[in-house]
Every structure is written in structure tokens, then in C-alpha cells.
TORLOFI-533233 format. One record per atom (N, C-alpha, C, O, CB): x, y, z; residue in three letters. Coordinates in steps of 0.05 Angstrom, whole numbers, plus 5000, padded with zeros to 4 digits. Glycine has a CB too. Example, Ala and Ser with C-alpha at 12.3 -4.5 7.8 and 13.67 -1.06 7.14 Angstrom:
<rs>
{{5264,4886,5156},ALA},
{{5246,4910,5156},ALA},
{{5264,4934,5156},ALA},
{{5285,4934,5169},ALA},
{{5226,4911,5181},ALA},
{{5257,4955,5142},SER},
{{5273,4979,5143},SER},
{{5258,5001,5157},SER},
{{5268,5023,5161},SER},
{{5282,4988,5114},SER},
</rs>
This chain:
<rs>
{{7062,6308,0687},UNK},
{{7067,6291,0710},UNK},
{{7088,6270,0703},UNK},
{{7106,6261,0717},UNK},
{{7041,6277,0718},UNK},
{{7082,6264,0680},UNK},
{{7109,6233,0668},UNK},
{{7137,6247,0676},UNK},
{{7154,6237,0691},UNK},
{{7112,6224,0621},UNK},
{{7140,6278,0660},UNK},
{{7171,6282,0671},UNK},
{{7177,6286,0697},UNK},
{{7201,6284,0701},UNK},
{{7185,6303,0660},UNK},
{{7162,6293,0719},UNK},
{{7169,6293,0736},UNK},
{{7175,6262,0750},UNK},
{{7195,6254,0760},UNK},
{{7155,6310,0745},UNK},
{{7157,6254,0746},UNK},
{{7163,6217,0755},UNK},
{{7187,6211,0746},UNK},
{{7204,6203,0762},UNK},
{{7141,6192,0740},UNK},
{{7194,6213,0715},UNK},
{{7217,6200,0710},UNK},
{{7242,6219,0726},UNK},
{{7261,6205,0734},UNK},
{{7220,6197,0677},UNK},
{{7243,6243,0731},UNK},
{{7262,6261,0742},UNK},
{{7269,6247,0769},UNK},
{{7290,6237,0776},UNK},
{{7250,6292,0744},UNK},
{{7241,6249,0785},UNK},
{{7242,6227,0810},UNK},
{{7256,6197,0811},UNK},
{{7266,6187,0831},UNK},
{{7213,6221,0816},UNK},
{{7257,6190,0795},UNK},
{{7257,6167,0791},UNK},
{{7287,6163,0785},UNK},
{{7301,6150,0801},UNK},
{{7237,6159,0771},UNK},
{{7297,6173,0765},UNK},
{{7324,6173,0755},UNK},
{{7342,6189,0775},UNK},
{{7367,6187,0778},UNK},
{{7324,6184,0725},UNK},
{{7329,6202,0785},UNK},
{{7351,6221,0824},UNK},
{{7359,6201,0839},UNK},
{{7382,6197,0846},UNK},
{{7328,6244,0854},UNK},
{{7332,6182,0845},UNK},
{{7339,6167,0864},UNK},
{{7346,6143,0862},UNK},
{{7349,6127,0880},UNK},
{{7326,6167,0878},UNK},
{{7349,6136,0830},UNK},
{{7367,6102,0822},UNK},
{{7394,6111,0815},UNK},
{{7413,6095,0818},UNK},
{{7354,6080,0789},UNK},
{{7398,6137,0805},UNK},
{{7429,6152,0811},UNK},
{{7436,6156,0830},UNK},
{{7459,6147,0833},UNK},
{{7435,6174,0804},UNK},
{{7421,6173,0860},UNK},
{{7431,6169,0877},UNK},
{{7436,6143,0895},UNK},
{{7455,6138,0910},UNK},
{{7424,6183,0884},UNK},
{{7415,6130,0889},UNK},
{{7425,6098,0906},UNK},
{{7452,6086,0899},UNK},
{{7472,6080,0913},UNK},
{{7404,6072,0897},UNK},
{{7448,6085,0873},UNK},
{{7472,6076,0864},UNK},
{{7501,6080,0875},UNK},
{{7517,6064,0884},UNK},
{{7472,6084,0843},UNK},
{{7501,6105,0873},UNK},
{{7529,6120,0880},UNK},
{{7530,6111,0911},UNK},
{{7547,6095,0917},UNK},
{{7528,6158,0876},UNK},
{{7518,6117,0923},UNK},
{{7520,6099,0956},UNK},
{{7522,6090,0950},UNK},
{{7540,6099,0936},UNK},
{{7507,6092,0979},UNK},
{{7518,6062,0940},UNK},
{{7525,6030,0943},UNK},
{{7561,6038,0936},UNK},
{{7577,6034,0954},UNK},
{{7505,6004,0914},UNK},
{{7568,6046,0914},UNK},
{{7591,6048,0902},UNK},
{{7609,6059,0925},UNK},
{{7631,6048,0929},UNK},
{{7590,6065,0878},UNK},
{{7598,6085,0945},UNK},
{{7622,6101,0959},UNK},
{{7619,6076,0982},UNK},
{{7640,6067,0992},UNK},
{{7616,6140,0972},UNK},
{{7591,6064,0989},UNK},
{{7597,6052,1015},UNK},
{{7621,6022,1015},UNK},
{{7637,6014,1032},UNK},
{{7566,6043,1026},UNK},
{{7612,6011,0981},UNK},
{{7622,5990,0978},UNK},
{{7649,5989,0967},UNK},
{{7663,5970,0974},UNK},
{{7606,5979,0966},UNK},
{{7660,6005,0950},UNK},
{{7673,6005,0938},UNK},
{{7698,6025,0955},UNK},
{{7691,6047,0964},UNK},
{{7661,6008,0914},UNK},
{{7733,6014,0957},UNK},
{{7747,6035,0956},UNK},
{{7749,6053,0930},UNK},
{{7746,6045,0907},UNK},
{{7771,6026,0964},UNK},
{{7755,6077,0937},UNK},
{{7771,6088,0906},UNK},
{{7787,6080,0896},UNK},
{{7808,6077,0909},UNK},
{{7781,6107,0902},UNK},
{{7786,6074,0868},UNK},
{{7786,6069,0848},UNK},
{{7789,6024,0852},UNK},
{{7803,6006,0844},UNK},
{{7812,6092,0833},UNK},
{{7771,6027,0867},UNK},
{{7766,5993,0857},UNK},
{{7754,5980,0843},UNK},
{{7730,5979,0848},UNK},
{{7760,5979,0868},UNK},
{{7763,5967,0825},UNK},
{{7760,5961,0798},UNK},
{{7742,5933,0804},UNK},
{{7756,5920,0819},UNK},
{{7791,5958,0780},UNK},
{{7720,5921,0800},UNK},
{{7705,5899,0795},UNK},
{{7700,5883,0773},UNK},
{{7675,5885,0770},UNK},
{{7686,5904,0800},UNK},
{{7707,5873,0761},UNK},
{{7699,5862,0737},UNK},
{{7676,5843,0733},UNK},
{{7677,5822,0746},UNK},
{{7720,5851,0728},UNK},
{{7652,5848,0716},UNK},
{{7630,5839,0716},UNK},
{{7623,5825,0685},UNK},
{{7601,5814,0683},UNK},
{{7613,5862,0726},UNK},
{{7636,5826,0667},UNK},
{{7638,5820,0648},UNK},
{{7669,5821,0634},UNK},
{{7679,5841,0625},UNK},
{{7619,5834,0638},UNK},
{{7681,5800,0635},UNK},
{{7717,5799,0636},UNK},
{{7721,5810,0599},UNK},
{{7711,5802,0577},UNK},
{{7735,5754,0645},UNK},
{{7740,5832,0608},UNK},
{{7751,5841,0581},UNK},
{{7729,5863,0579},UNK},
{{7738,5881,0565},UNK},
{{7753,5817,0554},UNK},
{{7706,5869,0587},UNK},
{{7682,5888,0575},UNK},
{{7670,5913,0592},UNK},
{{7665,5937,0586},UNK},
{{7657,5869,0571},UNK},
{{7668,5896,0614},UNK},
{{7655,5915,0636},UNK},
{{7655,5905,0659},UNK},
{{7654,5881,0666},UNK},
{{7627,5923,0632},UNK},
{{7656,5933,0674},UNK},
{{7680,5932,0706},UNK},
{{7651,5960,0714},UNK},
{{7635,5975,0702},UNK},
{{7735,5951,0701},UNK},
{{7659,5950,0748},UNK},
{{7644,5973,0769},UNK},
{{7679,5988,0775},UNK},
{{7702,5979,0773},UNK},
{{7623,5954,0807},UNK},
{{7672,6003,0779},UNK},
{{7700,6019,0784},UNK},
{{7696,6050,0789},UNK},
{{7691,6069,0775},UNK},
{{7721,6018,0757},UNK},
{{7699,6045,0821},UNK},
{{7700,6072,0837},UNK},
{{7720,6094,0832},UNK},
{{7743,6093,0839},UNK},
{{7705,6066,0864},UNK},
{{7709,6116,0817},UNK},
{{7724,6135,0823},UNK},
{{7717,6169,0818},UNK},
{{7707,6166,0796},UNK},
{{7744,6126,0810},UNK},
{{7717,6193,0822},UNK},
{{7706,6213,0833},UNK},
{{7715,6232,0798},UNK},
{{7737,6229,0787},UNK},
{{7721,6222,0868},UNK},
{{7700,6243,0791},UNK},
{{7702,6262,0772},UNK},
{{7693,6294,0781},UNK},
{{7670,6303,0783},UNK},
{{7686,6252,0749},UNK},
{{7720,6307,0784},UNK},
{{7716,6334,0783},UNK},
{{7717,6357,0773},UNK},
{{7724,6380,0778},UNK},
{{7722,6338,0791},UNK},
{{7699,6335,0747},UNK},
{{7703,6366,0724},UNK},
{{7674,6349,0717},UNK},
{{7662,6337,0735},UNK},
{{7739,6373,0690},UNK},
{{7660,6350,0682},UNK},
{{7648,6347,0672},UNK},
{{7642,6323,0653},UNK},
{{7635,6304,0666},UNK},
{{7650,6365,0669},UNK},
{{7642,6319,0634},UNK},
{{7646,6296,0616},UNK},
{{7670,6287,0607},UNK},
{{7685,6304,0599},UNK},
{{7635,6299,0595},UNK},
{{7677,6265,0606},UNK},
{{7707,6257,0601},UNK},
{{7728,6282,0618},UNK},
{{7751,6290,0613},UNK},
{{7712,6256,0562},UNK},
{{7705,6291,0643},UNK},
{{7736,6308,0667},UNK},
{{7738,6332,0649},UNK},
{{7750,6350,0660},UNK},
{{7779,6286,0668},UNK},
{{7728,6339,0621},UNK},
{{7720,6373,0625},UNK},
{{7718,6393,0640},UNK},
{{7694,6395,0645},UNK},
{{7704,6378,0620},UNK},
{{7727,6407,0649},UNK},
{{7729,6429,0671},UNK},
{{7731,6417,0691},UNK},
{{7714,6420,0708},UNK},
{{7707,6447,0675},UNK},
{{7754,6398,0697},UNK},
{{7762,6392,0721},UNK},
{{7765,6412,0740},UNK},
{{7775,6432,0729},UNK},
{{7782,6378,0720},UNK},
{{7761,6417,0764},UNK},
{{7767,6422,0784},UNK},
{{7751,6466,0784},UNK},
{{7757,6485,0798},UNK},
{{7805,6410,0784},UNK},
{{7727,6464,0758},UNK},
{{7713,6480,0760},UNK},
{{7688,6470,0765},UNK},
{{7671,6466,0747},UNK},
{{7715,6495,0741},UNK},
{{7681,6462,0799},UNK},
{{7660,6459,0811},UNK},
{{7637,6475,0811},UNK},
{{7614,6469,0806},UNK},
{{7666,6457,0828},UNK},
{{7650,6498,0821},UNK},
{{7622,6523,0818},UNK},
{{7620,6533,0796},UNK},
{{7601,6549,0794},UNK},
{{7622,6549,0835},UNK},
{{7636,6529,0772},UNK},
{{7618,6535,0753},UNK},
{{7609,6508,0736},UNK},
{{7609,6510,0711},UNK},
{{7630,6557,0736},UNK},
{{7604,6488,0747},UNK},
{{7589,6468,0736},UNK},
{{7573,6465,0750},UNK},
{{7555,6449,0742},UNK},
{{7598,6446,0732},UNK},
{{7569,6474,0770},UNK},
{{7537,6472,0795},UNK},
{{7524,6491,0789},UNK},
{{7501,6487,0795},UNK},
{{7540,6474,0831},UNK},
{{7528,6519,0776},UNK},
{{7523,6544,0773},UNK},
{{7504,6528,0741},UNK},
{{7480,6523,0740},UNK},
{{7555,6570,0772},UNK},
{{7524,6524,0719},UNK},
{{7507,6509,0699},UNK},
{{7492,6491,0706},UNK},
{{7471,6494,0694},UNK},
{{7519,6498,0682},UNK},
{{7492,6471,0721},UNK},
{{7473,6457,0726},UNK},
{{7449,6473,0731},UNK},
{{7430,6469,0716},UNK},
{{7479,6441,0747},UNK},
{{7448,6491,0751},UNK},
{{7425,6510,0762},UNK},
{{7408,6516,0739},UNK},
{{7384,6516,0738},UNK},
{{7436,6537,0776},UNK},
{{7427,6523,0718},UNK},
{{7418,6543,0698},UNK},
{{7404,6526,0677},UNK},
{{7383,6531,0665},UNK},
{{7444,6561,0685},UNK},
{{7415,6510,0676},UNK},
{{7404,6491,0655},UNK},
{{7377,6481,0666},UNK},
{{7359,6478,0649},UNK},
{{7425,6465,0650},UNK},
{{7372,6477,0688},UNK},
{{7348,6460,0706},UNK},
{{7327,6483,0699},UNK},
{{7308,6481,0684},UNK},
{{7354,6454,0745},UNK},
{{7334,6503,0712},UNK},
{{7321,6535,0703},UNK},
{{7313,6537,0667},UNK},
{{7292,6546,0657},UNK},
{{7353,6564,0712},UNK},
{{7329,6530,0657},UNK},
{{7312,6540,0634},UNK},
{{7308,6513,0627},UNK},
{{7308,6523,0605},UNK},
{{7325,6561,0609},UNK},
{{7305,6493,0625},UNK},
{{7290,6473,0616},UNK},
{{7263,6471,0618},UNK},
{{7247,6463,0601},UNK},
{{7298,6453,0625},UNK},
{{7255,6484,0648},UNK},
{{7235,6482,0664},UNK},
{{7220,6509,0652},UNK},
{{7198,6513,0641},UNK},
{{7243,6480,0697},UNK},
{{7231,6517,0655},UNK},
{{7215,6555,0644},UNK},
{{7211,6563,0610},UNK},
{{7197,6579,0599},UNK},
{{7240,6587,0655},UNK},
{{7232,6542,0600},UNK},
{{7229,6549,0565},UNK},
{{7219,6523,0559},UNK},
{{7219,6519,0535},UNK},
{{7259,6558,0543},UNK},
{{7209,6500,0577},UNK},
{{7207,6475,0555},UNK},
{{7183,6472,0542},UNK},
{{7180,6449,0532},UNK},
{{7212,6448,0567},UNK},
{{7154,6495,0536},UNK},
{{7145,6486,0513},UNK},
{{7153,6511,0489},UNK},
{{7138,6519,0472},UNK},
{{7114,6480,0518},UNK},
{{7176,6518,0494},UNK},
{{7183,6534,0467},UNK},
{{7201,6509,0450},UNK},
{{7205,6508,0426},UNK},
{{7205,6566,0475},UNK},
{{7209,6490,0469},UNK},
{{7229,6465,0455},UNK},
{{7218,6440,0449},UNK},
{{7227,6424,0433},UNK},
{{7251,6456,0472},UNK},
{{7194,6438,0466},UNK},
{{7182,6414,0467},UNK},
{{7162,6416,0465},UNK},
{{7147,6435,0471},UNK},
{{7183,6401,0484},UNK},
{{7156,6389,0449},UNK},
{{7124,6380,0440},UNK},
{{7115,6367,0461},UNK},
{{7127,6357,0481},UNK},
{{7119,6359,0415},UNK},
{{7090,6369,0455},UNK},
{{7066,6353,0480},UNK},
{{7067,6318,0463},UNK},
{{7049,6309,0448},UNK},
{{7019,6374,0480},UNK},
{{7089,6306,0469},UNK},
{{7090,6275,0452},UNK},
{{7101,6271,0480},UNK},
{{7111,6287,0496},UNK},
{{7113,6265,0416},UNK},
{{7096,6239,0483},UNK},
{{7103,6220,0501},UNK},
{{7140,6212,0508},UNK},
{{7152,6202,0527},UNK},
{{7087,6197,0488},UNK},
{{7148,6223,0480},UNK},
{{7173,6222,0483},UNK},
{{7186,6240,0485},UNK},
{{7210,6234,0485},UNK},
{{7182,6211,0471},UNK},
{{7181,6275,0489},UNK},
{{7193,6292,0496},UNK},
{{7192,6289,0527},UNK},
{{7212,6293,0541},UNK},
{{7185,6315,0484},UNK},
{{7169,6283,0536},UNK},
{{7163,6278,0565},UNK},
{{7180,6261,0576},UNK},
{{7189,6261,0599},UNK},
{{7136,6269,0570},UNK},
{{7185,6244,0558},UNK},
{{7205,6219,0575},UNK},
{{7233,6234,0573},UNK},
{{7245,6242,0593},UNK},
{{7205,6182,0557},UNK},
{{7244,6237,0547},UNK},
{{7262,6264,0550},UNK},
{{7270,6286,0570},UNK},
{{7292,6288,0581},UNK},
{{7253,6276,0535},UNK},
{{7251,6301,0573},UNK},
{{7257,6317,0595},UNK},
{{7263,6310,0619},UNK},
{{7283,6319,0631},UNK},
{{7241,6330,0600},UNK},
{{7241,6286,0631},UNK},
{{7249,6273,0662},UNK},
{{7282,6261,0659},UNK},
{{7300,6269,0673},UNK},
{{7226,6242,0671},UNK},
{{7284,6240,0633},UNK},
{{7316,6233,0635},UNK},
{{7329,6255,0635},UNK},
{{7349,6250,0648},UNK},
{{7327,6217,0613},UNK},
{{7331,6276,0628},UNK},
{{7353,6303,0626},UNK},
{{7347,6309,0649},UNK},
{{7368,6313,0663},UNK},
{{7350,6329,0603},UNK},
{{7324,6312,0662},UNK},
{{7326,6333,0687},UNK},
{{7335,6314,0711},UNK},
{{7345,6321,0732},UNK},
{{7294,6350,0695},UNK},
{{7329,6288,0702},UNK},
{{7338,6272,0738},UNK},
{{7370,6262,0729},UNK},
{{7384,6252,0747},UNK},
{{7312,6231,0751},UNK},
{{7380,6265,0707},UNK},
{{7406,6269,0706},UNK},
{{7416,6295,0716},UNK},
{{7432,6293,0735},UNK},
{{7413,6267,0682},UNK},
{{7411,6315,0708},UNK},
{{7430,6334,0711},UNK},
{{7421,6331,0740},UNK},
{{7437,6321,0756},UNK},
{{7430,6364,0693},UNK},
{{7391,6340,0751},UNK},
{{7394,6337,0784},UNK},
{{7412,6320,0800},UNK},
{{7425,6326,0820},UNK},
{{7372,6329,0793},UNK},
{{7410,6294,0784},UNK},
{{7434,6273,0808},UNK},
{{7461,6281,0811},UNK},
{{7472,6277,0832},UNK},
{{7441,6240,0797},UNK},
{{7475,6296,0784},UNK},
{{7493,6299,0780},UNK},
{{7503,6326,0805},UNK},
{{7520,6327,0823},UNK},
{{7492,6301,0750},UNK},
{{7485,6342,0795},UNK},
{{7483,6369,0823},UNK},
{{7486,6361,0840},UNK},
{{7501,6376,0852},UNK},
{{7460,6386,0831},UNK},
{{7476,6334,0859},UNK},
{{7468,6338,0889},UNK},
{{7494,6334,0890},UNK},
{{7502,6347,0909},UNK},
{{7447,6320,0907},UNK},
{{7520,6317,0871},UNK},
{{7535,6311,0874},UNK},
{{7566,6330,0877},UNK},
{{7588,6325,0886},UNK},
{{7528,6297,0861},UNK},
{{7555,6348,0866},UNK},
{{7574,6369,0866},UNK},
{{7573,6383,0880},UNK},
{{7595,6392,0887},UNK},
{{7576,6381,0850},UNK},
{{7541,6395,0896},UNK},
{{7543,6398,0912},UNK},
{{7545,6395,0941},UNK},
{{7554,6413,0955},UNK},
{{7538,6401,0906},UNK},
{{7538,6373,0950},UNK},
{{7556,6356,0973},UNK},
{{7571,6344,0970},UNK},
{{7572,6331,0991},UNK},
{{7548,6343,0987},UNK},
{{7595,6333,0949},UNK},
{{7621,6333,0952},UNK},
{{7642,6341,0937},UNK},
{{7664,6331,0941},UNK},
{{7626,6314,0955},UNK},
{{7637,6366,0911},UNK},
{{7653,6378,0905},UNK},
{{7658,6363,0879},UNK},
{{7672,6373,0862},UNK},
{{7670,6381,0924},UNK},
{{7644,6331,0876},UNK},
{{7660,6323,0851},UNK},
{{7628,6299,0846},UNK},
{{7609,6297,0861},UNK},
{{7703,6307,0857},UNK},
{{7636,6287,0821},UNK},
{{7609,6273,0819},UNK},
{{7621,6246,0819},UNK},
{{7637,6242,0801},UNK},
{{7589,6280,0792},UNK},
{{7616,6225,0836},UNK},
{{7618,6192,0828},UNK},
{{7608,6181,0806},UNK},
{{7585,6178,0801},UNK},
{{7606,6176,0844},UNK},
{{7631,6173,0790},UNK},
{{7629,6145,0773},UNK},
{{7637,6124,0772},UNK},
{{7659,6121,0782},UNK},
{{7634,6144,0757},UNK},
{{7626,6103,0762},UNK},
{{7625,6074,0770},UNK},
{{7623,6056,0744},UNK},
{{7639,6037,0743},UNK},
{{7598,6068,0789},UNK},
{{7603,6061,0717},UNK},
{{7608,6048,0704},UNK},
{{7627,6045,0686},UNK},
{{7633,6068,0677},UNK},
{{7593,6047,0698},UNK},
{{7645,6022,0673},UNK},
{{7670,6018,0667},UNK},
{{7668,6001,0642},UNK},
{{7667,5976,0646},UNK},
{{7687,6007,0691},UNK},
{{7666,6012,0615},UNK},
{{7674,5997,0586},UNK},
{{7703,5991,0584},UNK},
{{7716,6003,0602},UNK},
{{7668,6016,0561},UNK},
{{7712,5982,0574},UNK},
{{7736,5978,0561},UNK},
{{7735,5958,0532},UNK},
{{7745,5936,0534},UNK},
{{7755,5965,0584},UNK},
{{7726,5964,0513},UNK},
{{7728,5956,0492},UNK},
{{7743,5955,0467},UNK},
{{7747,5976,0453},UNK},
{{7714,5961,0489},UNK},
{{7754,5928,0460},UNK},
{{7783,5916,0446},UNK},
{{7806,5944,0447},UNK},
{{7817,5957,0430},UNK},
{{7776,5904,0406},UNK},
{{7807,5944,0482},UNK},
{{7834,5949,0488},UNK},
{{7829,5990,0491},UNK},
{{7846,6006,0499},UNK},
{{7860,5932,0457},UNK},
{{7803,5995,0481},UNK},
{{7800,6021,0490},UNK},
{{7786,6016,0512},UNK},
{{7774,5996,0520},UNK},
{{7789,6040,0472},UNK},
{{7788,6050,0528},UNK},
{{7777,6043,0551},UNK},
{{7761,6070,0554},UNK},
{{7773,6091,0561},UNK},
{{7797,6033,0575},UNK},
{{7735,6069,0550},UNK},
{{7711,6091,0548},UNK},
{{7718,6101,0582},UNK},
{{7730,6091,0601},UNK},
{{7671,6074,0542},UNK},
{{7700,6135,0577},UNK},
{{7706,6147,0604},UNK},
{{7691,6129,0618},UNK},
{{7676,6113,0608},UNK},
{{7700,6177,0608},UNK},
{{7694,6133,0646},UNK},
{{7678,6115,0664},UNK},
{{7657,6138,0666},UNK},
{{7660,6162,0660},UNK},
{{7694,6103,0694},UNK},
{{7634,6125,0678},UNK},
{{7595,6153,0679},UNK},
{{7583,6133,0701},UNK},
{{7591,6113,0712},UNK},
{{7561,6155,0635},UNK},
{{7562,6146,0703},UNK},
{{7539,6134,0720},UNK},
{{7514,6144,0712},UNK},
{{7509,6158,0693},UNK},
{{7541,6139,0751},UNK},
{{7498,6135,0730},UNK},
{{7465,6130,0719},UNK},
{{7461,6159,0701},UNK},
{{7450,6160,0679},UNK},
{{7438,6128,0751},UNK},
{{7472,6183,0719},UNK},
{{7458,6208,0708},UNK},
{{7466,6217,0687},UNK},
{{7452,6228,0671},UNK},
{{7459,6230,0723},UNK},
{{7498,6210,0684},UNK},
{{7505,6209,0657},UNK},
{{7491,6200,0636},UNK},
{{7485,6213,0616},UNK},
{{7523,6198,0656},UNK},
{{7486,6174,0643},UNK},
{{7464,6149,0619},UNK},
{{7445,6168,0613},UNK},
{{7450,6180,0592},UNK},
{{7446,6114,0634},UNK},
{{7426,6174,0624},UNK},
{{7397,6188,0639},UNK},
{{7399,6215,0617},UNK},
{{7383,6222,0600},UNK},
{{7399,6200,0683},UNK},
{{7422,6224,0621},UNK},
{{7426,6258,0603},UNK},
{{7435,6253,0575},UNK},
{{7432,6270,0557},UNK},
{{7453,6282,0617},UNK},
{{7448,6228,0571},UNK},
{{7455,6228,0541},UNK},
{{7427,6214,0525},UNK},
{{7418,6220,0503},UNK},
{{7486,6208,0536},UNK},
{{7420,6196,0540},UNK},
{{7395,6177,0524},UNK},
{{7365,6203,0527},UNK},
{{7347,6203,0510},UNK},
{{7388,6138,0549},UNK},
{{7367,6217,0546},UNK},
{{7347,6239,0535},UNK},
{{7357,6262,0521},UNK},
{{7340,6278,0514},UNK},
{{7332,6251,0555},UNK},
{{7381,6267,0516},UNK},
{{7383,6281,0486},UNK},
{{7377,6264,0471},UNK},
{{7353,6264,0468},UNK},
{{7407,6294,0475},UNK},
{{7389,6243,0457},UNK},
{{7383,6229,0444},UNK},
{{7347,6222,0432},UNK},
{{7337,6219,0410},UNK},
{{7397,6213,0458},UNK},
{{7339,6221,0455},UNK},
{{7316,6214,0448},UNK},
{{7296,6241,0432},UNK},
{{7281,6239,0412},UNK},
{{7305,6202,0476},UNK},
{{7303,6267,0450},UNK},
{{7290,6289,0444},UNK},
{{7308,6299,0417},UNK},
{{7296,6315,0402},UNK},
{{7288,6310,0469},UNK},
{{7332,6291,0410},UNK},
{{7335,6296,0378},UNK},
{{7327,6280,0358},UNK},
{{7321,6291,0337},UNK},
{{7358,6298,0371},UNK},
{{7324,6247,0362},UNK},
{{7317,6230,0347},UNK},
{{7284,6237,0338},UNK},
{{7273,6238,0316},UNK},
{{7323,6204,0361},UNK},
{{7275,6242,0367},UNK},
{{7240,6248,0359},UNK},
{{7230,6272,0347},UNK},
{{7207,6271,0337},UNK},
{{7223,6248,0382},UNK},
{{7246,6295,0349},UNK},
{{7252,6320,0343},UNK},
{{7244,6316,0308},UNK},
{{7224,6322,0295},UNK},
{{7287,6329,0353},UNK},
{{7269,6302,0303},UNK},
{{7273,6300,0268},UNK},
{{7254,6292,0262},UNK},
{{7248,6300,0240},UNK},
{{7293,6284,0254},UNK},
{{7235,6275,0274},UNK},
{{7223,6252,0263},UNK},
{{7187,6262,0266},UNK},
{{7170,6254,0250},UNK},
{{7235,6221,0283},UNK},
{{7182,6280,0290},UNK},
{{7163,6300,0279},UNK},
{{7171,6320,0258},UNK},
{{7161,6315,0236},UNK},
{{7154,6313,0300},UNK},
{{7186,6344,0260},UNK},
{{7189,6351,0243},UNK},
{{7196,6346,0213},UNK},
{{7196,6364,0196},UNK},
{{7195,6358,0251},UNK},
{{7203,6319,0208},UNK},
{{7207,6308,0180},UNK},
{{7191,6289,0169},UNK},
{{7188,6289,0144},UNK},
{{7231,6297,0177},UNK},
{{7178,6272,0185},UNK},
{{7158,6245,0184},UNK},
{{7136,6263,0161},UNK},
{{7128,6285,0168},UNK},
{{7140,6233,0224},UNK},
{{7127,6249,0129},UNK},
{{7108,6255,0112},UNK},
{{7084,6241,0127},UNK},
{{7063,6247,0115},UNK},
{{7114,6246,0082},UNK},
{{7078,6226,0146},UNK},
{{7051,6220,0157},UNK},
{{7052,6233,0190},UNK},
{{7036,6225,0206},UNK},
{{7046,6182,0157},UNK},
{{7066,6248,0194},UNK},
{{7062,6262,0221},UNK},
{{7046,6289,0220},UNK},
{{7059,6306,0207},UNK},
{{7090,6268,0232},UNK},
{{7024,6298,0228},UNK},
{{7009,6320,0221},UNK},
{{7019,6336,0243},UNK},
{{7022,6330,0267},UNK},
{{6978,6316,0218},UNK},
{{7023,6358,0230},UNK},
{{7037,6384,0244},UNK},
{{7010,6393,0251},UNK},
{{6991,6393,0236},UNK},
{{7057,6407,0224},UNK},
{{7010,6404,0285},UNK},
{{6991,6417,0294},UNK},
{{6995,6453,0288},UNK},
{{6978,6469,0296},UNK},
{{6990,6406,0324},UNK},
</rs>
């Protein structure tokens, strides 16, 4: 039940988001919220991470599908029954979902958040982005750490 909550949960603070951004924001308007650091800044990605497969829509909605599909159908061949694969999965799955609805009703996915740090300037992402990297993250960090931890008892 937890991953589905968090899946729910992270769809619809990604999708809110992005409305606020298309309603509020022109493209590519830049906000600055932290001077020199971090900016809201509207603008449409039609490819994948850092614009990877730009302008291959259907086959990034096609992976999306696929990925949702086997997460859901193989995840206790990958995952443990721990509190943090669970939280894991919902962040991966309400990422990649937000990311989908996005491709699929407009062909490209909105991003908004904006680093620029001493003079580099990180790709711009949004929530689902955050959502899909911090649950890999989490499901490899915890990964190692059952399988390697000398006080973790292997079932």
C-alpha cells in the first residue's frame, strides 16, 4: 500500500506543479529564487535526461510503459519487503508516471527546476525527475546495505 501512496502522491505534486509553471510561467521564463543558485524556469524537454532522445517521443512513452510494466510484475524478484524499497518503488513509479502523462498529452515533458552553480548550469528537471533519481538512489544505497550490512540477517 506505501508504494502506491507514494506513486499517488508524487503524480500529483508533479503534476500540480507543472500547471502552476505552464499556467504561470511564459516559456522559458527565468525566476530567480535564490540569486546566483536557483531559478524556476519554464521550459519543455523533448527527449529524456539532459534532452537524450530528443524529439523520440514514442519511444520514450513506449519505455515508460515498459518500465511501469515490469517494475510492477518483476518487483519482488528486485525487491525486498523493507520500508525503503517500498518508498523506492512509489518514488520511481510516480516519477516515471508524471513524466508519461506528460509525453503523452503534450509530446514533451515540463521542466522548471533551475541550478546554476559557480557559473555551471545543471540541466533544468522537475518533481518526477527528483522522485526517479532519489528512488534509485535509495533502492541502490539500501540494496548494498542489506546485502553487505554484518548485523543484517538475511532471510
Amino acid at each position: 500500500m506505501l508504494p502506491l501512496l507514494i506513486t499517488i502522491g508524487i503524480t500529483i505534486l508533479d503534476q500540480a506543479t507543472k500547471v502552476w509553471v505552464r499556467q504561470d510561467f511564459a516559456l522559458f521564463e527565468s525566476r530567480e529564487l535564490v540569486a546566483n543558485f536557483f531559478y524556476f524556469t519554464h521550459v519543455r524537454n523533448p527527449g529524456a535526461a539532459w534532452g537524450l532522445f530528443g524529439g523520440h517521443n514514442t519511444f520514450l512513452t513506449v519505455l515508460s510503459l515498459v518500465m511501469l510494466f515490469a517494475i510492477f510484475v518483476f518487483r519482488r524478484s528486485f525487491l525486498s519487503d523493507t520500508w525503503e524499497h517500498r518508498v523506492a518503488l512509489g518514488l520511481m513509479g510516480g516519477g516515471i508516471l508524471g513524466n508519461l502523462m506528460d509525453r503523452v498529452r503534450w509530446g514533451y515533458v515540463v521542466d522548471f527546476l533551475d541550478f546554476r552553480i559557480f557559473g555551471y548550469h545543471w540541466p533544468v528537471f522537475n518533481v518526477a525527475d527528483m522522485a526517479i533519481c532519489v528512488g534509485v538512489g535509495i533502492y541502490m544505497v539500501s540494496s548494498l546495505w542489506l546485502n553487505n550490512h554484518p548485523l543484517h540477517e538475511k532471510k
